[in-house]
Each structure stands twice: as structure tokens, then as C-alpha cells.
C-alpha positions in Angstrom: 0.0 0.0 0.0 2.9 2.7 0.3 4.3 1.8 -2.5 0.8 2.5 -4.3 0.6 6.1 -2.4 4.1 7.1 -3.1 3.5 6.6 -6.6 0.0 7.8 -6.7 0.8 11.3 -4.6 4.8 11.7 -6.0 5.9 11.6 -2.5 9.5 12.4 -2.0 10.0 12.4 1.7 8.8 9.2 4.1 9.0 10.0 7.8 8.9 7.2 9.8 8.3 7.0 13.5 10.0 4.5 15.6 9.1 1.6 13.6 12.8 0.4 13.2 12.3 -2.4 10.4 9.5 -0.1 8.6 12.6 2.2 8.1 14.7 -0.6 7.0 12.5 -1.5 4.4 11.8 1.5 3.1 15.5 2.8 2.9 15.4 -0.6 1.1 12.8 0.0 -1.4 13.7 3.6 -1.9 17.2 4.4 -2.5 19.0 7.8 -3.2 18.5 6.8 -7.2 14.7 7.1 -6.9 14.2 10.4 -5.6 12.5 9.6 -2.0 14.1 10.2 1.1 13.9 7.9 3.8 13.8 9.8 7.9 13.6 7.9 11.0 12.5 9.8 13.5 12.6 8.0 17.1 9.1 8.1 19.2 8.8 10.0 22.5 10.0 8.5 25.9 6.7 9.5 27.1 4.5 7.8 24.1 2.5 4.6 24.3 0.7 2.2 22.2 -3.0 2.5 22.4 -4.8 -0.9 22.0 -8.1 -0.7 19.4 -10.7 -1.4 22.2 -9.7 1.6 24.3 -9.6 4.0 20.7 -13.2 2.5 19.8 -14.9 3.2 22.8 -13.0 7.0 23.0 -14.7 7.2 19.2 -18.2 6.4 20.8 -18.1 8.4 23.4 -17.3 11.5 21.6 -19.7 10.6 19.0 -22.3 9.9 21.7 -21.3 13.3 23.6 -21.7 15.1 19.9 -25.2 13.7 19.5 -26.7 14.0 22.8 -24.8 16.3 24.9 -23.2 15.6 28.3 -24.3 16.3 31.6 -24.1 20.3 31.7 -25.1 20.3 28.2 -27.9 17.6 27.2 -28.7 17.8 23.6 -32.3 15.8 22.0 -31.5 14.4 18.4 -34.7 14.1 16.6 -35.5 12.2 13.3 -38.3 11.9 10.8 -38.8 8.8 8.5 -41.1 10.2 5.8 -42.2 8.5 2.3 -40.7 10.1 -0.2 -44.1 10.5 -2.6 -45.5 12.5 0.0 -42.7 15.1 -0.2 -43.2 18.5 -2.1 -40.3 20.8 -3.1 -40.9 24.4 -4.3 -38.3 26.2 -5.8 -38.8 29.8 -5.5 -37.8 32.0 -8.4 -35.4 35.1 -7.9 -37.8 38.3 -9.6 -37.2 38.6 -13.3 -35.9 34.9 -13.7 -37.7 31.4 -13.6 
């Protein structure tokens, strides 16, 4: 898949963070000859790995608090299923034009 975005967006500097044999393979794939540079850049001290669970339910909660509020704020969502046949649309005409 990098390969296919560093073609597809003409990339000519990869960054890569503290992923040790990620950078090897990219220095690798990409040498000096091909125009794309290859940084390693080493991660934080104070940075961790978050597992998928704990990122999913942050996502849900934020999308939750977006939709209904939280408790100094309580927000009411409302929504309508309606047939479409028994929809009218009026467009109204600027004066002097249809």
C-alpha cells in the first residue's frame, strides 16, 4: 500500500516514527536513485501504544457526547422517516428569472 501512495501522490519524503524495520525496508525500497528520502525519526519517551478497544470506545463516546450532549449540556436528536411520494419541493424564483 505505500508503494501505491508514493507513486499515486509523487511523495519524496517518508517519515517514519519509531518503527525500526519499517525504516529498514523502506531505505530498502527507496534508494538515493529514486528520488525519495527515507527519515527515521525516534518516538517519544513518554508515548505509548493504544490498544483498538480503548480508541473504539473513546470514538463512541465523543460521538455519543456530539449527539446527545453531556451532563451540563444535554442535547435531543430528533428524526423523521417520511415517504418520499409525500414530499413537495418548491423552488422559489429570484424576480425577473424562472
Amino acid at each position: 500500500m505505500i508503494r501505491y501512495i508514493v507513486a499515486e501522490f509523487a511523495v519524496n519524503v517518508i517519515v517514519v516514527l519509531g518503527h525500526e524495520r519499517l525504516y529498514n525496508d523502506m531505505v530498502r525500497r527507496y534508494d538515493k536513485k529514486s528520488g525519495v528520502v527515507v527519515v527515521r525519526v525516534a518516538k517519544s519517551g513518554g508515548a505509548v501504544e493504544l490498544n483498538e478497544t480503548y480508541v473504539q470506545q473513546a470514538q463512541n463516546y465523543r460521538t455519543k457526547q456530539y449527539f446527545y450532549g453531556d451532563l451540563k449540556n444535554v442535547l435531543s436528536p430528533v428524526s423523521r422517516t417520511l415517504d418520499f411520494k409525500n414530499i413537495k419541493v418548491y423552488r422559489i424564483a429570484e424576480r425577473g428569472r424562472l
